[in-house]
C-alpha distance (Angstrom), angle and dihedral (degrees) to the residues before:
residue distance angle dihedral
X1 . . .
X2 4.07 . .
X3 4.31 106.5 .
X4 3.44 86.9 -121.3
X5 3.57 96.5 60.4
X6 4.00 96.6 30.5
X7 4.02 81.8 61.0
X8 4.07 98.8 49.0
X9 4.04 85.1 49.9
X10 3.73 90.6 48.9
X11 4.31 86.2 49.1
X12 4.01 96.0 46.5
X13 4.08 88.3 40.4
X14 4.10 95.0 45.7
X15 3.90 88.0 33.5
X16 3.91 94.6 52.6
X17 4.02 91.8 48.0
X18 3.53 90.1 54.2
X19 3.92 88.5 53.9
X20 3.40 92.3 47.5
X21 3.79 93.6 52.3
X22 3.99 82.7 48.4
X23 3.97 94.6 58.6
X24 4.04 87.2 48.2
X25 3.61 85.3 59.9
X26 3.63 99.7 45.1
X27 3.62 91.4 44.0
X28 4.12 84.0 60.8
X29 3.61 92.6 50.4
X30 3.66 98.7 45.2
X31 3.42 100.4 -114.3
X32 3.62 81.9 139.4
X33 4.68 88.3 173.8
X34 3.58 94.6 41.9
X35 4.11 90.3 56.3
X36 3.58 96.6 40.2
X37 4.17 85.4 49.0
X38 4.04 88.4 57.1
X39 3.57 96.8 44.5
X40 3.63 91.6 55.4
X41 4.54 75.9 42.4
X42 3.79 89.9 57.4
X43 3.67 102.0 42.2
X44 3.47 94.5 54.5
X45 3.85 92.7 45.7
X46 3.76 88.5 53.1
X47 3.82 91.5 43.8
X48 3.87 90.6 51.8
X49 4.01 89.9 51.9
X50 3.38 91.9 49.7
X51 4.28 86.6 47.3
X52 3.89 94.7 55.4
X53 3.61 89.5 38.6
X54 4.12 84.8 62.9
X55 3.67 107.0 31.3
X56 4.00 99.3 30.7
X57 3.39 86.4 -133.8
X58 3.85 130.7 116.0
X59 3.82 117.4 -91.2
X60 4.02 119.9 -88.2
X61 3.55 117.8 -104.3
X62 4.18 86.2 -124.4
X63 3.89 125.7 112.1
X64 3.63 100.0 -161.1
X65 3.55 106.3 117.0
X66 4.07 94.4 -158.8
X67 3.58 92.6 60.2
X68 3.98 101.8 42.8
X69 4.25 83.5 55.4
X70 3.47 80.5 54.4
X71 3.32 100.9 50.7
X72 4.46 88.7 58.8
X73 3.88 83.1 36.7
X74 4.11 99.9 -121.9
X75 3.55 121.2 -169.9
X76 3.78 96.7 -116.1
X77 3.64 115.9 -178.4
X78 4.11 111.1 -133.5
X79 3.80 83.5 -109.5
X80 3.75 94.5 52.6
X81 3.91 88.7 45.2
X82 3.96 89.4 51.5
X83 3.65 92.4 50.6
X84 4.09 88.1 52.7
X85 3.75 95.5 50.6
X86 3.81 87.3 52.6
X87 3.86 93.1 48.5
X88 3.90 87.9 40.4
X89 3.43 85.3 75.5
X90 3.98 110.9 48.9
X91 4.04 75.6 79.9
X92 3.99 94.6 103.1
X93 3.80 101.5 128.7
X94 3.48 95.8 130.9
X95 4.32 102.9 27.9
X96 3.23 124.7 114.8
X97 3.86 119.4 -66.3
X98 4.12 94.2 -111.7
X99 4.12 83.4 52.3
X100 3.83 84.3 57.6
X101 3.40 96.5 51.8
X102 3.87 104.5 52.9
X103 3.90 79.5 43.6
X104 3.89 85.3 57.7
X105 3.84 97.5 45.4
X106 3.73 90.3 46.4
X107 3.65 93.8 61.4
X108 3.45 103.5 78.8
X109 3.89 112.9 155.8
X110 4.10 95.2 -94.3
X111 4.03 96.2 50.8
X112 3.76 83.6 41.4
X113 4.28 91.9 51.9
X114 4.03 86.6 42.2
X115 3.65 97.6 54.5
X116 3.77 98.8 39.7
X117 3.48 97.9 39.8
X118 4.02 78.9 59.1
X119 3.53 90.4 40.6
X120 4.10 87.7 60.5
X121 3.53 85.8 53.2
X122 3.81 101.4 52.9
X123 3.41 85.9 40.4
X124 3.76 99.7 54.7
X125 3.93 86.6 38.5
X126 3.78 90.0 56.2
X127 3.60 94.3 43.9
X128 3.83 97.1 61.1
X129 3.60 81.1 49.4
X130 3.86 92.9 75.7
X131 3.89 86.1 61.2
X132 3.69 89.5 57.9
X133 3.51 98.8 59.5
């Protein structure tokens, strides 16, 4: 792999385990929209590693998870794919202010479990990837 790519896969990789460790500590301060925000923040990070790592090209500036595991053509099961469209969507950083607060009064403590306890998984699942490839 080029140096210059080898080093923006080592960022997105290193940068999305940092995230992850972020939403674990969210998670345990019940910030229950904050974690589910950097979940979606380190899935897409390790998505975009594993992107430049197959086209040698920089990272898309796109946050949809669905099409950046497209983009390194995954075998994604429908379910997997489903659970990506929902986490697709806890990115609302910049949406309006009445976006962020359904977001906020969704995230109780049991959707917030369910969808990072599935987070983990893609995560880990994504990680081995790296070794594949």
């Amino acid at each position: 792999m080029i140096v210059k790519f080898k080093k923006q896969v080592d960022y997105w990789r290193k940068s999305a385990e940092k995230n992850f460790q972020a939403a674990q500590v969210l998670f345990d301060n019940r910030h229950y929209d904050s974690c589910l925000f950097f979940c979606h923040l380190a899935l897409e990070k390790m998505l975009k590693g594993l992107v430049v790592m197959a086209t040698k090209k920089e990272a898309p500036y796109i946050h949809d998870l669905v099409k950046l595991a497209n983009l390194v053509d995954l075998k994604l099961e429908e379910k997997s794919v489903k659970q990506l469209r929902i986490i697709t969507t806890f990115n609302i950083a910049g949406r309006y202010q009445e976006e962020k607060l359904a977001f906020y009064k969704r995230c109780t403590k049991d959707y917030t479990l369910k969808y990072f306890d599935i987070s983990k998984k893609l995560f880990l699942w994504l990680k081995k990837e790296y070794s594949k490839k």
